[in-house]
N, C-alpha and C positions, 0 to 999 in steps of 0.2 A: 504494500500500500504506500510508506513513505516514498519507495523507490519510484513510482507511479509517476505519486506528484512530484517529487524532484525533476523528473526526466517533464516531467508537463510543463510545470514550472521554467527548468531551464529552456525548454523550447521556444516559450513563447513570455519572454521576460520582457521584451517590448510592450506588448501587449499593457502587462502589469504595470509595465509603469506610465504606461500611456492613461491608464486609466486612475489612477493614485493621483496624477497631473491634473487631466480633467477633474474629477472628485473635487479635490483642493481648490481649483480654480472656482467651478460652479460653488461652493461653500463662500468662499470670498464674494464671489460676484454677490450671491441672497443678501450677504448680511452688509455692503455697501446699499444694496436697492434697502432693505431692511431699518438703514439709520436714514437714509436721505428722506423716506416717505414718512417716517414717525411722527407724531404726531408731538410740537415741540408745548415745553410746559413751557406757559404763560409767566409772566414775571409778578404776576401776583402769588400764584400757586408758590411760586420756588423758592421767595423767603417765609422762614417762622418768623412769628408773631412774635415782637415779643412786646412785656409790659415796659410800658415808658415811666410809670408812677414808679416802680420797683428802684428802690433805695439802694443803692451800693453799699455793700458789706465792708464795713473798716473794721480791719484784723488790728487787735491790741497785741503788743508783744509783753512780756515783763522787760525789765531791767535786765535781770541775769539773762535770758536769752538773748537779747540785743549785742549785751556783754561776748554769747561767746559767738555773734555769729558777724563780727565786725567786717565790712569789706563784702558782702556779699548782699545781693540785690533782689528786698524780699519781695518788691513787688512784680509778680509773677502774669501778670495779664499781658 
């Protein structure tokens, strides 16, 4: 049986990779038509909401941590 396909195989390797080419290409081609036709999200949809009233969080440090973390830049936003 392996010997079969081997000999098949090697016969007609062309073939195989003619069609591995195609395959690949026809994949590419769908998923080009696939983004161009999509249907784009509006610019309201695509940002979150978010609250404008909502108060920013001021982080208190102590003393002693300020102390050991001199040189380094807490605010992380």
């Amino acid at each position: 049986m392996y010997e079969r396909f081997l000999i098949y195989f090697l016969s007609h390797t062309t073939e195989f990779v003619i069609g591995a080419l195609s395959l690949s290409i026809g994949i590419v081609f769908i998923s080009i038509i696939f983004v161009l036709f999509d249907k784009p999200v509006s610019a309201g949809e695509a940002k979150p909401h978010k609250n404008k009233n909502k108060k920013e969080l001021k982080i208190k440090y102590s003393k002693e941590f300020l102390k050991r973390v001199k040189g380094i830049d807490l605010d992380l936003r």
